[in-house]
C-alpha positions as a Markdown table, in Angstrom:
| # | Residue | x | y | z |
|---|---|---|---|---|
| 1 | Unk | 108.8 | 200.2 | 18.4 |
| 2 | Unk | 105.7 | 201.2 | 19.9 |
| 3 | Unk | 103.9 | 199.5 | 22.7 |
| 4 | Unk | 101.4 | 197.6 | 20.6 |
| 5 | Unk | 103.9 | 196.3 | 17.8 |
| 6 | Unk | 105.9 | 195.0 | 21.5 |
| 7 | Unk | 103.1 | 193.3 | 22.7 |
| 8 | Unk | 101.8 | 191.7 | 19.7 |
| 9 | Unk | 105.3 | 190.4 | 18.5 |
| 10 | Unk | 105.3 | 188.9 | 22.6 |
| 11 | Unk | 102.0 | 187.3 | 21.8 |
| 12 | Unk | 103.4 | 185.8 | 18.5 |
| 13 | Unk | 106.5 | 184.2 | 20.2 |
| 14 | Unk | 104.3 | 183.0 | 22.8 |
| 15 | Unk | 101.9 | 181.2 | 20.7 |
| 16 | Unk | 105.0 | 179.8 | 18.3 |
| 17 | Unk | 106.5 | 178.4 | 21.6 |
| 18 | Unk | 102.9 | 176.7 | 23.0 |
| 19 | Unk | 102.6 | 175.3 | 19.0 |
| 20 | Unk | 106.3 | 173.7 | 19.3 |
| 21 | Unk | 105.6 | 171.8 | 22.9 |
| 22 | Unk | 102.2 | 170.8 | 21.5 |
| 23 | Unk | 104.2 | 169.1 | 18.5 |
| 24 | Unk | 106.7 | 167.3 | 21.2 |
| 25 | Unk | 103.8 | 166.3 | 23.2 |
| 26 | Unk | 102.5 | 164.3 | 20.2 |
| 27 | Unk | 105.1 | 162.9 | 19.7 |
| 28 | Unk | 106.0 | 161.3 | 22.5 |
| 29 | Unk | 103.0 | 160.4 | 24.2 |
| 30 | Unk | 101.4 | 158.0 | 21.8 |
| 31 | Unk | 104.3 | 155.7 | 22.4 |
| 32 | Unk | 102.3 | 155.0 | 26.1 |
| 33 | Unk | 99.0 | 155.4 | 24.6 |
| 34 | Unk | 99.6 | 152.7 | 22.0 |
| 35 | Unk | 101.1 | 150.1 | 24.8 |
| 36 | Unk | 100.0 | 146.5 | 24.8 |
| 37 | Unk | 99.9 | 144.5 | 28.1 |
| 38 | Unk | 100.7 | 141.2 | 28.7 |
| 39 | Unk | 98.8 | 138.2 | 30.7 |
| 40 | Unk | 101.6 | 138.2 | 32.7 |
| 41 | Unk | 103.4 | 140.9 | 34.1 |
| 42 | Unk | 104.2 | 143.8 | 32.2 |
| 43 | Unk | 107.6 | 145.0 | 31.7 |
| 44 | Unk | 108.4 | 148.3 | 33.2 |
| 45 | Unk | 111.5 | 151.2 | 33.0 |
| 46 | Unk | 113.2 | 149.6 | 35.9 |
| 47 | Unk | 113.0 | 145.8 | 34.5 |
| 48 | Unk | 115.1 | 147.0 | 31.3 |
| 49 | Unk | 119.0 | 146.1 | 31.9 |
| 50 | Unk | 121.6 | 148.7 | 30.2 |
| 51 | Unk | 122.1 | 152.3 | 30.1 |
| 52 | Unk | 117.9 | 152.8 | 30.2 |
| 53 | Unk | 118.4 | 156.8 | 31.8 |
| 54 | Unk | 120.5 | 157.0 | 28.8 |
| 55 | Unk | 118.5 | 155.8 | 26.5 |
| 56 | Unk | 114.9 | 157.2 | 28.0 |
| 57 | Unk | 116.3 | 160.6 | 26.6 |
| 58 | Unk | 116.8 | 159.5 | 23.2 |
| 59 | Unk | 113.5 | 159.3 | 20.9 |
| 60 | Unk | 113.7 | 156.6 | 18.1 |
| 61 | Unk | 112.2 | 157.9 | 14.4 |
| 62 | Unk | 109.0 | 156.4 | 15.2 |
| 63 | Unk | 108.7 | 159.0 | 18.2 |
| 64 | Unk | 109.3 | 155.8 | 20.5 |
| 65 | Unk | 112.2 | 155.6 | 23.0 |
| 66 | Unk | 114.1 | 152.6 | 23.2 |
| 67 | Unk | 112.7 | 151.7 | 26.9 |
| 68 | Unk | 109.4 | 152.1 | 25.7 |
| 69 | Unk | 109.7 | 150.0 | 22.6 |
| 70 | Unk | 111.1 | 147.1 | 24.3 |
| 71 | Unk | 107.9 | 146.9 | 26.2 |
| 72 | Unk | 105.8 | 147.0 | 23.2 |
| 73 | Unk | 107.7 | 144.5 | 21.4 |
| 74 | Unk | 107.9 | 141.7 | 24.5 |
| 75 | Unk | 104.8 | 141.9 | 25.5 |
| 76 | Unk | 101.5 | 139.8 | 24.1 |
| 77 | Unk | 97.8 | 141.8 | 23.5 |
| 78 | Unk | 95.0 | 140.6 | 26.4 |
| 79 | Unk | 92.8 | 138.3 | 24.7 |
| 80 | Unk | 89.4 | 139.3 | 25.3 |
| 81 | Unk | 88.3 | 135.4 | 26.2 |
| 82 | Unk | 90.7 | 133.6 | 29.4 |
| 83 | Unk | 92.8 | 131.0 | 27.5 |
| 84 | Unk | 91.4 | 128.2 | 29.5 |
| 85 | Unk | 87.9 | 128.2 | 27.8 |
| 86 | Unk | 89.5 | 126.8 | 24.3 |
| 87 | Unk | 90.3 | 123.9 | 26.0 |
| 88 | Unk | 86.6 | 123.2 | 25.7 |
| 89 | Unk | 85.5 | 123.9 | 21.9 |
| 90 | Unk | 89.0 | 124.3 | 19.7 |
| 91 | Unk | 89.1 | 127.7 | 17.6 |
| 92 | Unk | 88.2 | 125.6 | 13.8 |
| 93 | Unk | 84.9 | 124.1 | 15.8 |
| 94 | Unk | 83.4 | 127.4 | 16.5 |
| 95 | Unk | 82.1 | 128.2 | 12.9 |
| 96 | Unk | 79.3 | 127.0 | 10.6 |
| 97 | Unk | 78.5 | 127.4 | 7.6 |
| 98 | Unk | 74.9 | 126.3 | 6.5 |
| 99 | Unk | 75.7 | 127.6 | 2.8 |
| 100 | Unk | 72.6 | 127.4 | 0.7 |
| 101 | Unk | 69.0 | 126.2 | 3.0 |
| 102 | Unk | 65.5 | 126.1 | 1.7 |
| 103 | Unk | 63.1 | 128.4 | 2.7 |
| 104 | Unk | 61.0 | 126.4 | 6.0 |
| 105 | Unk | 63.7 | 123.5 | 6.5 |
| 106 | Unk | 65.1 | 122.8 | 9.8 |
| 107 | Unk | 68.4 | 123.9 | 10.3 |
| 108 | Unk | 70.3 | 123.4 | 13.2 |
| 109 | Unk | 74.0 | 123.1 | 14.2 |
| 110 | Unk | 75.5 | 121.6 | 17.3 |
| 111 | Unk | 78.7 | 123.2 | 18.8 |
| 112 | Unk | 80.0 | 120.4 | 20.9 |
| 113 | Unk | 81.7 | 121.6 | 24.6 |
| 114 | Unk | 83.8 | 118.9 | 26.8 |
| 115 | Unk | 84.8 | 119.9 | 30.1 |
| 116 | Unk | 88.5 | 118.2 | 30.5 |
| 117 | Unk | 88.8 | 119.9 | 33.7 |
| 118 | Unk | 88.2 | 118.6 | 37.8 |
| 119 | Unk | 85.8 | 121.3 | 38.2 |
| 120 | Unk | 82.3 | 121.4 | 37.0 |
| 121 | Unk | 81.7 | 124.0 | 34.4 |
| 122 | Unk | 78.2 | 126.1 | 34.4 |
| 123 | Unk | 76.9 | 127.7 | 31.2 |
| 124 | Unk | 75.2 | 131.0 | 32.6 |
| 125 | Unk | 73.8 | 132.5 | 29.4 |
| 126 | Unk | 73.4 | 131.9 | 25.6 |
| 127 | Unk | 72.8 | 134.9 | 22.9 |
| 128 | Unk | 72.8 | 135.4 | 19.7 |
| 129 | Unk | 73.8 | 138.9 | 18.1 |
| 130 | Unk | 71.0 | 138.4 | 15.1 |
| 131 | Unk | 67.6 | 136.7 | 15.4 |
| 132 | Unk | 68.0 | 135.3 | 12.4 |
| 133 | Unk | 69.8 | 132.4 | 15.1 |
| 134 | Unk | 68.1 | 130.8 | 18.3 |
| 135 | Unk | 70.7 | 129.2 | 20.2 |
| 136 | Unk | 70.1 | 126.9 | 23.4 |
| 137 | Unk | 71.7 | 124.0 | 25.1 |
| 138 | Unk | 71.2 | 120.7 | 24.1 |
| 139 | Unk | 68.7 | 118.6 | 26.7 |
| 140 | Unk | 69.3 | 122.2 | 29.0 |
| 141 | Unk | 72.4 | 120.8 | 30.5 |
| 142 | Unk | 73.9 | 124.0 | 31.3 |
| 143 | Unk | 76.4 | 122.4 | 34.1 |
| 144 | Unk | 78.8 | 119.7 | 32.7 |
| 145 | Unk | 80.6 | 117.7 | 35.2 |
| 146 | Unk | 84.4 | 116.4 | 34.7 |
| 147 | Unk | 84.9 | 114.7 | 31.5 |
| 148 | Unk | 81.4 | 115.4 | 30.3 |
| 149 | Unk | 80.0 | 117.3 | 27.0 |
| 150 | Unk | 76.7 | 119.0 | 26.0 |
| 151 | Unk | 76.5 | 121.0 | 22.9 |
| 152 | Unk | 75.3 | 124.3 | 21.7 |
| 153 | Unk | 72.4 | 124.3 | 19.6 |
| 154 | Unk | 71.9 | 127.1 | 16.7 |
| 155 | Unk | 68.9 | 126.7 | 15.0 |
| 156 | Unk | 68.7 | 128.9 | 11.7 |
| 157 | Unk | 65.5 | 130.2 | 11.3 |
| 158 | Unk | 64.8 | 130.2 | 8.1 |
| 159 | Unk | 61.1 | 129.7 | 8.8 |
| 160 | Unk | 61.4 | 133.8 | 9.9 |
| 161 | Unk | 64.1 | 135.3 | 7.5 |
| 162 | Unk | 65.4 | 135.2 | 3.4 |
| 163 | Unk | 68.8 | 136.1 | 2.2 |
| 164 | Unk | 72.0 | 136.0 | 3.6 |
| 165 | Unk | 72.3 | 135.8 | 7.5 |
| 166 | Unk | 75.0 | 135.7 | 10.2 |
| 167 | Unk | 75.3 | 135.6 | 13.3 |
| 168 | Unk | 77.6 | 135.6 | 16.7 |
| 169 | Unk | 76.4 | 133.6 | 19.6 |
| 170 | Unk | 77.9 | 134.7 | 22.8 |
| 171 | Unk | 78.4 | 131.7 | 25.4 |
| 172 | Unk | 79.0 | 133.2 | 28.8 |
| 173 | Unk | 80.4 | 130.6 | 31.1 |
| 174 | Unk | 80.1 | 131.7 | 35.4 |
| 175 | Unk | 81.7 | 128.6 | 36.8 |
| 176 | Unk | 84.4 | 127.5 | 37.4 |
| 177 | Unk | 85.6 | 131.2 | 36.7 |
| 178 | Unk | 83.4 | 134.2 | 34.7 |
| 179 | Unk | 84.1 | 134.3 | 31.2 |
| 180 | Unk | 82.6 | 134.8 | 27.7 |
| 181 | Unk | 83.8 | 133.4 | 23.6 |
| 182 | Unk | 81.9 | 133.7 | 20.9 |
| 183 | Unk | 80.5 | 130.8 | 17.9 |
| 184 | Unk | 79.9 | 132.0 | 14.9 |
| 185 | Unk | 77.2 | 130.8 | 12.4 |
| 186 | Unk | 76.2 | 132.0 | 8.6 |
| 187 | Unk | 74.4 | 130.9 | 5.6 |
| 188 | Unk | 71.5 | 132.1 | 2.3 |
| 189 | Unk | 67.8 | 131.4 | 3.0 |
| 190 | Unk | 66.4 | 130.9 | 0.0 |
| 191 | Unk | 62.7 | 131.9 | -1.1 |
| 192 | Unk | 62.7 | 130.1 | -4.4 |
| 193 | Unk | 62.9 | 126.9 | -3.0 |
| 194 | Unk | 60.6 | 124.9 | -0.5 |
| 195 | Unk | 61.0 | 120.9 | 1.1 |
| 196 | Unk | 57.8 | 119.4 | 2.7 |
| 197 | Unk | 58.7 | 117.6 | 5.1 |
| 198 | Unk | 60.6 | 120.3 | 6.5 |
| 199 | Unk | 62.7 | 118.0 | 8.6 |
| 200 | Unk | 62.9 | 114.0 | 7.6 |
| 201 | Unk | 62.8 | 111.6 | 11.1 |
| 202 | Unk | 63.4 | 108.0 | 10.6 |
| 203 | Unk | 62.6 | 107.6 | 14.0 |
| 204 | Unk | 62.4 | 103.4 | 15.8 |
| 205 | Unk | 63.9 | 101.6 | 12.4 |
| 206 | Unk | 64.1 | 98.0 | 12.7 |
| 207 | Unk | 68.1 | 97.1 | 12.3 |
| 208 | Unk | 68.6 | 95.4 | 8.9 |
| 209 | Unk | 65.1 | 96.7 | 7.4 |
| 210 | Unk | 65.7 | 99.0 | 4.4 |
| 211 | Unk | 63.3 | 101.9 | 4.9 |
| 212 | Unk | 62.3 | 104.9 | 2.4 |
| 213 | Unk | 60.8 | 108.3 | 2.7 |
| 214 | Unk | 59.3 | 110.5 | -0.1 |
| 215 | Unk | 60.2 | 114.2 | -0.2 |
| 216 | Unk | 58.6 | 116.8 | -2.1 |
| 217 | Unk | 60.8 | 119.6 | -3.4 |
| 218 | Unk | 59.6 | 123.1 | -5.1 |
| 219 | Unk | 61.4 | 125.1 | -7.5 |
| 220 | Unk | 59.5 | 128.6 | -8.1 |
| 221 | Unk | 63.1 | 130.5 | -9.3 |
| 222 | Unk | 63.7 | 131.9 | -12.4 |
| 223 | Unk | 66.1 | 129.6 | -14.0 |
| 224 | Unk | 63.3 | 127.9 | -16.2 |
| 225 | Unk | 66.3 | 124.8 | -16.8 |
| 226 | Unk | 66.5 | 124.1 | -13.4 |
| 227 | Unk | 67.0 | 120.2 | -12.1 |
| 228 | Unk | 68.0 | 118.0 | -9.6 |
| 229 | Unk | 71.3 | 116.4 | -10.7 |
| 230 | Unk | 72.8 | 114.8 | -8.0 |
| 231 | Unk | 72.4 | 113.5 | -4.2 |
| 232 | Unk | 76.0 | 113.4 | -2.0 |
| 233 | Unk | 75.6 | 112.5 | 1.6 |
| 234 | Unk | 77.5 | 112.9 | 5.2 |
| 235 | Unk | 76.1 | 109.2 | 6.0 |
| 236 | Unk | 77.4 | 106.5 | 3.5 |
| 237 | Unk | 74.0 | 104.6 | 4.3 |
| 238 | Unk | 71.9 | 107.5 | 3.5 |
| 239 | Unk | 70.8 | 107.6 | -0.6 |
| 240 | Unk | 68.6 | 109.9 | -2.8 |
| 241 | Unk | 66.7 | 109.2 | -5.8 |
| 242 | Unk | 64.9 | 111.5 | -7.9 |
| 243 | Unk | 61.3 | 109.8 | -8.8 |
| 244 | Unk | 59.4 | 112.5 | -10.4 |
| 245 | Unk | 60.4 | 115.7 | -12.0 |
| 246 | Unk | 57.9 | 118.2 | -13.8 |
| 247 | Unk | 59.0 | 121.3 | -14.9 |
| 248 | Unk | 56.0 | 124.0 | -15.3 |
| 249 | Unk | 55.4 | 127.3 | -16.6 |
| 250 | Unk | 57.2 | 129.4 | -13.3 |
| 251 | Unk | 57.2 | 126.6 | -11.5 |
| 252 | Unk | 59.1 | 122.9 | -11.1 |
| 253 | Unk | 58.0 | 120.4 | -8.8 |
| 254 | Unk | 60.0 | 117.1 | -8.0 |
| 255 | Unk | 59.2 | 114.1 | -5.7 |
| 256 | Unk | 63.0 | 112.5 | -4.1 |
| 257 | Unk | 63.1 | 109.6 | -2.2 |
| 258 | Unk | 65.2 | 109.2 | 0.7 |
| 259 | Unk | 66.5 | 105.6 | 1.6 |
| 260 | Unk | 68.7 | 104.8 | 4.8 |
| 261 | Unk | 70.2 | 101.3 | 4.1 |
| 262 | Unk | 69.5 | 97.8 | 6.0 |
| 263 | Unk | 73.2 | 97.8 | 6.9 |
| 264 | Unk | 73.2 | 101.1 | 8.9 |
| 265 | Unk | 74.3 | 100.4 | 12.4 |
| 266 | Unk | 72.3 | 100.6 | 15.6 |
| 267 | Unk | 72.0 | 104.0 | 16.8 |
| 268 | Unk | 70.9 | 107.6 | 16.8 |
| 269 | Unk | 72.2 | 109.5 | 13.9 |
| 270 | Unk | 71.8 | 113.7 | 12.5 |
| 271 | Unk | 73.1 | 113.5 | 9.1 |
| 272 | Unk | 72.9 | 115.7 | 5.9 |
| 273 | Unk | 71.5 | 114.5 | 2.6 |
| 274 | Unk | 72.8 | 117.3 | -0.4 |
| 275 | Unk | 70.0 | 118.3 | -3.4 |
| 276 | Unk | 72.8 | 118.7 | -6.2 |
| 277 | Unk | 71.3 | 120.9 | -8.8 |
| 278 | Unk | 72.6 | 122.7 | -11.7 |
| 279 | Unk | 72.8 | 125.8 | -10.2 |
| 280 | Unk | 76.0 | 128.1 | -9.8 |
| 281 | Unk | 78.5 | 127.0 | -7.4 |
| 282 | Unk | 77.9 | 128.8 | -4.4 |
| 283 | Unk | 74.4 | 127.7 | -4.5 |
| 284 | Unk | 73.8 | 123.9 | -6.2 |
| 285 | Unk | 73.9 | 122.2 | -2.5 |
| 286 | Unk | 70.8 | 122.6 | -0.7 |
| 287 | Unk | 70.7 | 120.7 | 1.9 |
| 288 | Unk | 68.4 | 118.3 | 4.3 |
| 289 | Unk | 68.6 | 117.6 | 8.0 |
| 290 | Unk | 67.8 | 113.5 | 8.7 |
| 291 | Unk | 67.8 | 112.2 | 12.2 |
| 292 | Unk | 66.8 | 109.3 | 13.5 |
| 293 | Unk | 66.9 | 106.0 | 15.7 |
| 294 | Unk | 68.5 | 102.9 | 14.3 |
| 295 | Unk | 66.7 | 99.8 | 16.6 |
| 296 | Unk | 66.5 | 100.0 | 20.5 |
| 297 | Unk | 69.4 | 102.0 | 21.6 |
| 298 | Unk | 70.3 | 103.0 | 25.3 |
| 299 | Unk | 72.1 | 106.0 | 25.8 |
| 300 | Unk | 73.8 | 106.6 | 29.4 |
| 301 | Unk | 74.5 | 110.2 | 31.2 |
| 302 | Unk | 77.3 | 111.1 | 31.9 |
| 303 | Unk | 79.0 | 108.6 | 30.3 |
| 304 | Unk | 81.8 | 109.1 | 32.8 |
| 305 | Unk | 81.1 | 109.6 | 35.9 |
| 306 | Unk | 84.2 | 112.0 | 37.9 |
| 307 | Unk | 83.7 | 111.4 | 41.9 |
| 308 | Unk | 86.3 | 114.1 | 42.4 |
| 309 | Unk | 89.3 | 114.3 | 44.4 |
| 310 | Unk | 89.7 | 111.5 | 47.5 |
| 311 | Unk | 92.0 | 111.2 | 50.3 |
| 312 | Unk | 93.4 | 107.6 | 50.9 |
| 313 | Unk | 90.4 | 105.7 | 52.6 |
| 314 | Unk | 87.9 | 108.4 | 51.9 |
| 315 | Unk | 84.7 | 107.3 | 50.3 |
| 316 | Unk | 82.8 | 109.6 | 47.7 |
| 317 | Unk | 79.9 | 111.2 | 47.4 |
| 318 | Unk | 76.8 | 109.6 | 45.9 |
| 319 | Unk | 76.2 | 110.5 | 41.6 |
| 320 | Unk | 73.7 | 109.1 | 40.1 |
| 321 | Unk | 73.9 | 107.7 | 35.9 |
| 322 | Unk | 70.8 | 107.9 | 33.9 |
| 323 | Unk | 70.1 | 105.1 | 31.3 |
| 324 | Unk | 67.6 | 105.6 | 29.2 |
| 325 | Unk | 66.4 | 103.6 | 26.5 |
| 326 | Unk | 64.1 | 104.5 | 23.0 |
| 327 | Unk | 61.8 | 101.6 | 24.4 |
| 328 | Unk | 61.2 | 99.8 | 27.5 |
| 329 | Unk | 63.7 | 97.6 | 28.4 |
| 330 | Unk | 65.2 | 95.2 | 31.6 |
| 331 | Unk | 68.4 | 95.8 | 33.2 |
| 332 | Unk | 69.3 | 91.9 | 34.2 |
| 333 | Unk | 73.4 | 92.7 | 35.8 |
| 334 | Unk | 76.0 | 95.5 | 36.5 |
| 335 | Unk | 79.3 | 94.1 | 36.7 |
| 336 | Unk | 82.4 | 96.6 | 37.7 |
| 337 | Unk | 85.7 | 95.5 | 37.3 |
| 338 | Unk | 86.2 | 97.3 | 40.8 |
| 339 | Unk | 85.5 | 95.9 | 44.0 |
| 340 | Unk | 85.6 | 99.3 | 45.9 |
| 341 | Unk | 83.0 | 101.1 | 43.0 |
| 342 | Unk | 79.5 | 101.1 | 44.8 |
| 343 | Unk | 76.4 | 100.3 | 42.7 |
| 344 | Unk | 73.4 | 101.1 | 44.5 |
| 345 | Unk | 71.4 | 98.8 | 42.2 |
| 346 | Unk | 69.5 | 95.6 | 42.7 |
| 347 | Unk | 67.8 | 93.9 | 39.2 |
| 348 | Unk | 64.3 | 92.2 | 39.6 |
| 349 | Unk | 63.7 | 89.6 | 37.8 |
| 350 | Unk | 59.8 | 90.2 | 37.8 |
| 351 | Unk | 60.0 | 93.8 | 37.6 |
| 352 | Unk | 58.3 | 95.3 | 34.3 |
| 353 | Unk | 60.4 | 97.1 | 31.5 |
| 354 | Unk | 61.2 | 100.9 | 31.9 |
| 355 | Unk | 62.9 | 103.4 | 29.7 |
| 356 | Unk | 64.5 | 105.3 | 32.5 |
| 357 | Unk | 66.8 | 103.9 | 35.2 |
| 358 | Unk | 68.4 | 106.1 | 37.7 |
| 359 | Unk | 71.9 | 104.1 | 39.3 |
| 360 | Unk | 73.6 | 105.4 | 42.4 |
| 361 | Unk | 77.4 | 104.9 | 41.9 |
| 362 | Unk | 79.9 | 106.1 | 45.0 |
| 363 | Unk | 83.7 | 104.6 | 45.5 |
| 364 | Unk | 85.6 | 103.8 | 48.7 |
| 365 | Unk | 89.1 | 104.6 | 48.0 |
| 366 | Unk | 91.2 | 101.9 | 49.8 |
| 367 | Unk | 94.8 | 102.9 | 51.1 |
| 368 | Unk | 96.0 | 99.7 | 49.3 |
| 369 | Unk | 95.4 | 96.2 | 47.9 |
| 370 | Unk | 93.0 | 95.2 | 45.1 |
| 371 | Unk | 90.8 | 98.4 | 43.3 |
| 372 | Unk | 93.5 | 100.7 | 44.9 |
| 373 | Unk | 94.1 | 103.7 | 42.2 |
| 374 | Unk | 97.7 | 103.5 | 40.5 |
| 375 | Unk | 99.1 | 106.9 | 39.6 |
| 376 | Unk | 97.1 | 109.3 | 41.5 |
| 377 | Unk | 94.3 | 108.1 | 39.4 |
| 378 | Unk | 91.2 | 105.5 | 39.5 |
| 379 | Unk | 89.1 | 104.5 | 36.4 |
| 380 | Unk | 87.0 | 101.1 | 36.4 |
| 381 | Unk | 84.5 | 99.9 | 33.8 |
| 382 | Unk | 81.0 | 99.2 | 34.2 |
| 383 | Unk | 79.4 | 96.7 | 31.7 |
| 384 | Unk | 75.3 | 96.5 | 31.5 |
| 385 | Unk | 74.0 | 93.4 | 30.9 |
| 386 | Unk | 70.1 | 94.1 | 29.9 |
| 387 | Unk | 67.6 | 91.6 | 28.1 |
| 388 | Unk | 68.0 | 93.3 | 24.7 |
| 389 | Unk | 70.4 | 90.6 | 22.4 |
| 390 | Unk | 73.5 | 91.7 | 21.8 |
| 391 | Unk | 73.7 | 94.9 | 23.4 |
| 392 | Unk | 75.7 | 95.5 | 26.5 |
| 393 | Unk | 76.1 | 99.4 | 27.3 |
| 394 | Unk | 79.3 | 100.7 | 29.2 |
| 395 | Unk | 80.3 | 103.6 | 31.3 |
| 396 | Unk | 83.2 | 104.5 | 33.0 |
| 397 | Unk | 83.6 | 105.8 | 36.7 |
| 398 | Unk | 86.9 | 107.8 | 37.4 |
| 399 | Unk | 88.2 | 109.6 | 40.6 |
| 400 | Unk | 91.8 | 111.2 | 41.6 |
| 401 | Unk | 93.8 | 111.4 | 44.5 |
| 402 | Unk | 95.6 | 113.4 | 46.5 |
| 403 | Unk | 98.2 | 112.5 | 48.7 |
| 404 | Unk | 98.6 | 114.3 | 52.0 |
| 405 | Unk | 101.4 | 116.8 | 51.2 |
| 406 | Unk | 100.0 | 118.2 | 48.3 |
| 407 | Unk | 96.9 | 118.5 | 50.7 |
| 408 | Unk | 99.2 | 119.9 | 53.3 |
| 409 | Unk | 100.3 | 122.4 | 50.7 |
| 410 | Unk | 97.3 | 123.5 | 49.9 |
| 411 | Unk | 95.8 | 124.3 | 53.1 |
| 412 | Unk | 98.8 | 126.3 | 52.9 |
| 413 | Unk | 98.4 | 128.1 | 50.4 |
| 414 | Unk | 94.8 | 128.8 | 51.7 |
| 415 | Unk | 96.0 | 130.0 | 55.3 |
| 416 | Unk | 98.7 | 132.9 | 53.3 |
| 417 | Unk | 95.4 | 133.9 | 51.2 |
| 418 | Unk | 93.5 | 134.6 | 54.1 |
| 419 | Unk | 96.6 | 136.3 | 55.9 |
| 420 | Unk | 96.6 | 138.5 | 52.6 |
């Protein structure tokens, strides 16, 4: 064999050889590329009880040894948002579906948050992966105290877009720790369909007065048997009625009117009334956002009030409630069933009306006797007595206590952090 037959059958079996570790090496190594992690610890070679040197050597017929499937079959896959946000919206709250809307109507969802925890939770940012969405918060309450809510608002802008539209709202969250999740919205703007006024306000109703509102629908589509069949409604006192209908060479216009009933409770309400029309399923609801204002209502924020955590015999800090009412209005008492609860609020008699009263509320917390919290806990009742008949608003005022050796402890705990 000459010198070039040698070295090229050398260069064969060298190549051969590279080409059979390159085969090995895939088959091993996506077993550790393909690893999930867990929250908590992750399970390592050395946590793995038995004959593991044994066993390490030994590839399953996946390509995975046994050490190195036991970690991928005991551990859980990182969520990308902490846990501890979903105690504020659950998962089934954080989608809507808007389903069919006219073209121009005002469309808007409110994804309700509640902050059950003692630490105050600030909203940092709000965005929306599509424009076709404009999210906000509700009243721009972007910090919501202990036991407190807000919502977040996606307004569909079907003023700006037709078709089918979705969007992800991103909520990132920078107190009391950084984190992000996600709301998801969707829904078909239609073109062939417009509702003047775009959004219906029954706004100051007197309580036990009927009252109506005319809405004028227009059908430009090209089902030429198009009609209005049906009204359905999330508010049992809110009714349609179809007055006029006039179908017209490539064009139907209707009149409906809209009647919210002399029995409807005294409050705010945003409800849905539902055009039912003979259209195909997916698209024979359209419907139409009502809000309005049942009589004179007073809303209170917060409506409970968290003074945070107290030693025994320390007194709070100073919150403040807002009441606010749809018309002017006279506070005439405050009554606490607390003795210790603070209400930095004196009535005038002569004083005029406002809509807007600001209360200072603090609590001494006593080491014992009457108003002293039971359980580690404190929550008294406050009852407004204004001159409005037959309305008597309440809120709630709430602290918790420590006792000193889970203070002790926590200093503790502190001191070895800092030591760290």
């Amino acid at each position: 064999m000459n010198l070039f037959n040698k070295t090229f059958f050398v260069t064969v079996l060298i190549v051969c050889g590279f080409g059979v570790v390159l085969c090995e090496a895939q088959v091993f190594y996506p077993a550790e590329q393909h690893l999930i992690y867990s929250s908590e610890q992750p399970v390592i070679n050395s946590q793995v009880s038995g004959n593991s040197k044994q066993n390490d050597s030994k590839l399953s017929p996946a390509g995975i040894a046994p050490t190195q499937r036991f970690v991928q079959e005991n551990t859980v896959q990182y969520s990308s948002e902490p846990s501890w946000t979903q105690n504020m919206i659950k998962n089934e709250d954080r989608f809507f579906d808007f389903k069919t809307v006219a073209k121009g109507v005002h469309a808007e969802h409110r994804f309700v948050l509640k902050n059950p925890f003692t630490e105050p939770v600030h909203i940092a940012s709000v965005t929306s992966s599509c424009s076709c969405t404009s999210p906000y918060v509700l009243d721009g309450k972007e910090e919501i105290q202990t036991y407190e809510e807000t919502a977040i608002v996606a307004r569909f802008r079907t003023d700006l877009y037709e078709g089918l539209k979705s969007a992800t709202l991103t909520v990132a969250v920078d107190k009391p720790y950084r984190a992000e999740f996600q709301l998801n919205v969707r829904g078909e703007i239609r073109s062939d369909i417009s509702i003047e006024p775009n959004l219906l306000k029954l706004d100051n109703i007197k309580e036990g007065e009927e009252t109506n509102r005319i809405l004028n629908i227009v059908y430009t589509g090209s089902n030429s048997a198009w009609k209005i069949v049906d009204f359905k409604s999330t508010n049992e006192y809110l009714t349609g009625k179809l007055l006029e209908f006039h179908p017209t060479l490539g064009r139907i216009t209707a009149k409906v009117q809209v009647s919210l009933d002399a029995k409807t409770p005294r409050g705010h309400f945003m409800d849905r009334l539902f055009l039912i029309t003979n259209d195909h399923e997916s698209r024979r609801e359209i419907p139409i956002l009502v809000q309005g204002t049942v009589g004179t209502v007073i809303n209170i924020t917060p409506q409970t009030v968290f003074l945070g955590y107290l030693k025994s015999g320390e007194e709070s800090s100073v919150k403040s409630v807002i009441i606010r009412g749809t018309k002017p209005f006279r506070i005439k008492k405050l009554l606490c069933n607390n003795p210790n609860v603070e209400i930095n609020y004196t009535p005038q008699e002569n004083s005029p009306p406002k809509i807007i009263y600001k209360i200072p509320i603090r609590y001494t917390n006593p080491t014992e006797g009457e108003g002293s919290p039971k359980d580690g806990k404190m929550r008294a009742t406050v009852k407004i007595e204004t001159d409005i008949p037959d309305l008597t608003p309440t809120f709630y005022v709430t602290t918790a206590i420590k006792n000193e050796n889970e203070n002790e402890n926590e200093n503790e705990k502190e001191k070895e952090k800092e030591n760290e």
